[in-house]
N, C-alpha and C positions, 0 to 999 in steps of 0.2 A: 756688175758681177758676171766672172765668166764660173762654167763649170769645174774650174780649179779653184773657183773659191768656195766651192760646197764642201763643207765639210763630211764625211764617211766614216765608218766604220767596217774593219776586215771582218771576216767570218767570224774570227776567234774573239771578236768585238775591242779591238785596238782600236784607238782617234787613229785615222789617216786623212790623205789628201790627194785628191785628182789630177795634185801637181805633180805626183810621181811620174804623169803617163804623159805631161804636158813637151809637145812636139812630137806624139805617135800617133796614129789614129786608133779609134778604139773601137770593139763594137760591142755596146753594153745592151745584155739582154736578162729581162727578168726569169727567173728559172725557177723550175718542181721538179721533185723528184717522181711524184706519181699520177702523171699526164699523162694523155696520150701523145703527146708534142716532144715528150723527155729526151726518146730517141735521137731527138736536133741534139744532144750533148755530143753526138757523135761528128755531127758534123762541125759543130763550133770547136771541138779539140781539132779538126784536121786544118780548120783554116788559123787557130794559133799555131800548131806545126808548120803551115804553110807560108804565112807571113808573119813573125815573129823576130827572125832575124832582118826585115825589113821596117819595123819601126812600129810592129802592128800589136794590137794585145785586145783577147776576148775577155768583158770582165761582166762575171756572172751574182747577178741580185738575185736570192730565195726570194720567193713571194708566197703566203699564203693565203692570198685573199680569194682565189679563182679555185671553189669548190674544196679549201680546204688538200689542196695537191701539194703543200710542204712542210708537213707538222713538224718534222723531227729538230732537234736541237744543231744549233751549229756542229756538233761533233758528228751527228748521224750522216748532215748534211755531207760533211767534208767526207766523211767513208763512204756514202754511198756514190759521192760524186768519182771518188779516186778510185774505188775497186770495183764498180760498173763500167765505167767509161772513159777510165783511166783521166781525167781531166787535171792540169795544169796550167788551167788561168789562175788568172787568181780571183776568188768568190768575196763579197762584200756582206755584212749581215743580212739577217732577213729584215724585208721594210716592206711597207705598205706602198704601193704603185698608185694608189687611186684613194679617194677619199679625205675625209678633215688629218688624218694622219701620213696623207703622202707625202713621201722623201724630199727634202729639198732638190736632191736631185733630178727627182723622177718629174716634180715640180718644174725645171727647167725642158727634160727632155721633152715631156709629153706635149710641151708648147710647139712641135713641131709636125705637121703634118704628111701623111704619109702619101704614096702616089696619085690619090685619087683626090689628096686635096684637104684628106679631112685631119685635125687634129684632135687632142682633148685627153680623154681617158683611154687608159691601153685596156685593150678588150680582154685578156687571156694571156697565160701563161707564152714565154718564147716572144715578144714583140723584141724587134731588134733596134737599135739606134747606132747609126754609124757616125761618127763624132774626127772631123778632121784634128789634124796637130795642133791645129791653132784654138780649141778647143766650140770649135761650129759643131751642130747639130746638122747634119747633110743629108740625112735620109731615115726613112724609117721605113720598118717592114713590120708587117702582121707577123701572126701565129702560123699560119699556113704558109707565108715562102720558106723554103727553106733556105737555112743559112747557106747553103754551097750554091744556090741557086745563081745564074748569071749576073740580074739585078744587085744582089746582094757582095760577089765576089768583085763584079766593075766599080762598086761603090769606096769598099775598101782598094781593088789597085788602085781609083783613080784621086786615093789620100793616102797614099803611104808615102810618108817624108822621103825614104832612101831607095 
């Protein structure tokens, strides 16, 4: 099983599939609306502005399991995402990142450990996975890098198909 065989669901809760992004890199991050972390929405729209037309795409999971940071309904979600911080990834429903109810997907991600070696459960709102074309798990980043951060930006150039 790669990560294009998990199946999703979009914000608006359509069946989708991971095969849409299959040959881009991606960088999937769990997301709130009312975090002090949120702010990273700002930089995750500049790096889909910034590599987008090269093969790239930020794709944003609600989570509300870390202190209750994203109650609101898919509909909140999507307006507060768009007329805060202008965002234009595209957003996946709200799921569970940790626990007997975590996402298949998040289920795949979380198997991969971050710089220091460790993997398991994502700690906090904003943990990033950068996921090459071929659908690898290549890196991961906590809550405090931020997304424009060197680390974070060499990971995506050095997977971007085009």
């Amino acid at each position: 099983m790669t990560l294009y065989d998990i199946p999703v669901q979009t914000l608006t809760g359509e069946d989708a599939s991971l095969t849409d992004y299959q040959g881009k890199a991606l960088l999937v991050v769990n997301v709130a609306s009312k975090c002090g972390a949120t702010p990273q929405y700002n930089g995750l729209e500049r790096l889909q502005q910034q590599y987008a037309e090269r093969g790239f795409t930020v794709l944003g999971v609600p989570c509300n399991q870390f202190g209750g940071q994203e109650p609101g309904t898919a509909e909140e979600i999507a307006t507060f995402c768009s007329t805060t911080y202008g965002v234009s990834f595209p957003l996946l429903a709200k799921a569970d990142v940790n626990g007997p109810d975590r996402s298949p997907l998040f289920a795949e991600l979380t198997q991969a450990a971050d710089a220091s070696g460790e993997a398991g459960d994502v700690r906090w709102n904003f943990e990033k996975f950068v996921v090459s074309p071929a659908g690898e798990v290549v890196a991961r980043f906590r809550t405090k890098t931020d997304p424009e951060s060197p680390e974070v930006t060499a990971a995506i150039e050095s997977n971007l198909p085009a």
